[in-house]
Every structure is written in structure tokens, then in C-alpha cells.
C-alpha positions, 0 to 999 in steps of 0.5 A, a space after each residue: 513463494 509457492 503456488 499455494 502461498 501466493 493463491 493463499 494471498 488472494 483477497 478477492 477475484 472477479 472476471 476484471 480484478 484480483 486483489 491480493 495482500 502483498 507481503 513486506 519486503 517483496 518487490 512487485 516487478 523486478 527492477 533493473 538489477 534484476 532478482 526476485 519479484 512478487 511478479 514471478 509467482 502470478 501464473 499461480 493466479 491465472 484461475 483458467 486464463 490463457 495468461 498471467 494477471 499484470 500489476 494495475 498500479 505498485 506498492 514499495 517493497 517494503 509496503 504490505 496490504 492491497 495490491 490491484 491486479 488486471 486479469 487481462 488487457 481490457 481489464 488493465 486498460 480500465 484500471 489503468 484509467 481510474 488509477 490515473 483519474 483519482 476514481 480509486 480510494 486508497 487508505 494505507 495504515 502507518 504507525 510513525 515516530 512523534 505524533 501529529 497536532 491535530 486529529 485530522 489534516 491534508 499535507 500539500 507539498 511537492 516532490 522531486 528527485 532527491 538525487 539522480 543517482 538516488 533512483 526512486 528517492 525523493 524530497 520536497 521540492 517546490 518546484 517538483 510535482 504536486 503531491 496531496 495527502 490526507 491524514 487522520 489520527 486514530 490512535 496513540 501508542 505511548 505519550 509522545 512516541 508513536 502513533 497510529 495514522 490513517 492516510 489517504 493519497 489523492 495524488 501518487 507519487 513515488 514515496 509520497 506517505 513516507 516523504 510527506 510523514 518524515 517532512 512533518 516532523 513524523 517518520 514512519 516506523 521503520 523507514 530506513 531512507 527518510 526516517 529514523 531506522 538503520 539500514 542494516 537492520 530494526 523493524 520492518 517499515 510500518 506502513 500498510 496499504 489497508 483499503 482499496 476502493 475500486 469502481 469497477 462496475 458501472 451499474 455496481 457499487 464500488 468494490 471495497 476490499 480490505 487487507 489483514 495487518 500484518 504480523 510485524 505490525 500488530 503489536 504496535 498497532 494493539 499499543 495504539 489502541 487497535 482492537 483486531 481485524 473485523 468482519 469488514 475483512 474479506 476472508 481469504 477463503 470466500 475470495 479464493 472462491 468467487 467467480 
């Protein structure tokens, strides 16, 4: 990724906050084998600051859309706070195997190791830690394949909307690990982190961006009955611009 791709990405910058579009298939930090990360190409977004902006929380590799950046240690610290407090509205868009039920839900099911050897894996485990999600339907593809999700995370575990799909008998599309997808090739996981709404500000209302589809999910998406990205979308351009 070049300088110009990675400022490109940009979807809003204060003196606190950058947000950026992840794109799939990119690591946010290098992990302990090492290798490429999103994470190599943030002094392109320094805009004046003696130092690189950090990661203020993660998305999976393999997860697209909103990803939170503090442009400095006080600035970390605070987003550090609200991630950890709940204050941060996420809604992540997924198209999954099957179809739900109902119209609108909450999955409540705890989450564990799957195997200690397994790295970041995880599974439904009783005895593991609390994991929370909120689901509405908002679109389905064809008559009993697929499905178009709005979900919501009031916890954040690792994994936690592919495992809590994949348990309800949904799999999101693409996913290699707990799904139905082949690990050696088929489409990119389906999930993308649409919306964040951050209360930064305290005398200011809450900042809410939102991230574009990406291309590998569109199709799907306009199958489900989506009708394409609306003025609610932070252009790219204004956000490279603001102060």
C-alpha cells in the first residue's frame, strides 16, 4: 500500500480521532510470525504530528470498513476508555449462509479458546466469557440461501459475530474457520464493519461515521435488496480535508 492509498482510505480526522476503511485481507498489527500489517503504512497519516496515529481497538484480517485510530497518547487513552466502557456503537454488515427466523434477535452465548493451539479461535463455551449480540434482518438474497444481517456487538470478543453466526446455524459467507468456506480459496468473508459511533466530545454529539461496501460485497449485498451507499457515507474527500 502506497502513502496516497492508505490517506485515500481516510474517512474522517479531528485532532483526537482518524477513521479509516480497512480493506479485507489486511492485518492491523503484525502478529507473532511477523509480516505485513495495516499498521506499516500509518506515518502516511501523521497530517503534522511529530508521531504516527495507533490502533484504538481491531478488526479481523479478514473484516473490511471502520477501524478507529488515536492520534496521540491522550487521544488513545480516551478511546481506550469508551471501547472498554461500551460508549462506542458498532454496527458491522454481514451476508450469511441460511437465514434467521425472525426479523430482529440478541445472541447471548459465552466464548472460549477453541484450542490453545489454535491462536485466536474460539468456540461457545458456558464456561467462557460473556459475549452479547444484537442482530436485525435487513434483506434476503434468494429463498433459503443467504441473508443480509445488520449486527451489533454489546460485548467484544475475539471472533465473537462469526462464532455467534456460525452457532445459530448462519455461517457468515466466506468464513473459512467457522463457516462453510475452503481455506484454499472461494469468496472473501463477508462481514464489514459499517458503522462507529464514537462519543468523543463531551459538549458534542457523538461522531458517526460510515464506511462504503466493499467491492467483494456488493453483489451479494444489491442480491439481498440493497440499493447502494447513500449521503449518509462520509466522502473521502471532505474527510481528507477536515481539521
Amino acid at each position: 500500500m502506497t502513502p496516497e492509498e492508505m490517506v485515500s482510505r481516510l474517512l474522517y480526522r479531528d485532532g483526537l480521532m482518524l477513521v479509516i476503511d480497512k480493506p479485507a485481507g489486511f492485518a492491523v498489527h503484525r502478529g507473532p510470525k511477523g509480516g505485513e500489517s495495516l499498521e506499516d503504512y500509518f506515518d502516511a497519516l501523521r497530517f503534522g504530528l511529530p508521531r504516527a496515529p495507533a490502533l484504538a481497538h481491531r478488526l479481523d484480517r479478514d473484516t473490511s470498513g471502520c477501524l478507529v485510530l488515536g492520534r496521540h497518547r491522550k487521544a488513545l487513552a480516551q478511546l481506550g476508555r469508551l471501547f472498554k466502557s461500551g460508549a462506542v456503537e458498532k454496527t458491522y454488515w454481514a451476508v450469511v449462509e441460511g437465514a434467521p427466523p425472525s426479523d430482529e434477535g440478541t445472541i447471548a452465548l459465552p466464548l472460549g479458546r477453541l484450542d490453545e493451539n489454535r491462536g485466536w479461535w474460539m468456540k461457545h463455551d458456558p464456561n467462557g466469557q460473556p459475549a452479547v449480540t444484537r442482530w436485525k434482518f435487513m434483506g434476503r438474497c434468494s429463498p433459503g440461501e443467504s441473508a443480509w444481517l445488520a449486527l451489533e456487538p454489546i460485548t467484544g470478543r475475539t471472533h465473537q459475530l462469526r462464532v455467534h453466526c456460525a452457532e445459530m446455524g448462519w455461517p457468515i459467507v466466506g468464513d473459512a474457520i467457522y463457516g462453510n468456506a475452503s481455506r484454499s480459496g472461494g469468496p472473501v468473508l463477508h462481514l464489514h464493519a459499517r458503522e462507529v459511533v464514537v462519543p468523543l466530545y463531551k459538549n458534542r454529539a457523538p461522531i458517526r461515521v460510515v464506511a462504503p461496501v466493499p467491492p467483494h460485497m456488493r453483489a451479494a449485498l444489491e442480491q439481498c435488496g440493497w440499493k447502494g451507499d447513500d449521503d449518509t457515507v462520509l466522502s473521502r474527500e471532505t474527510a481528507a480535508g477536515a481539521s
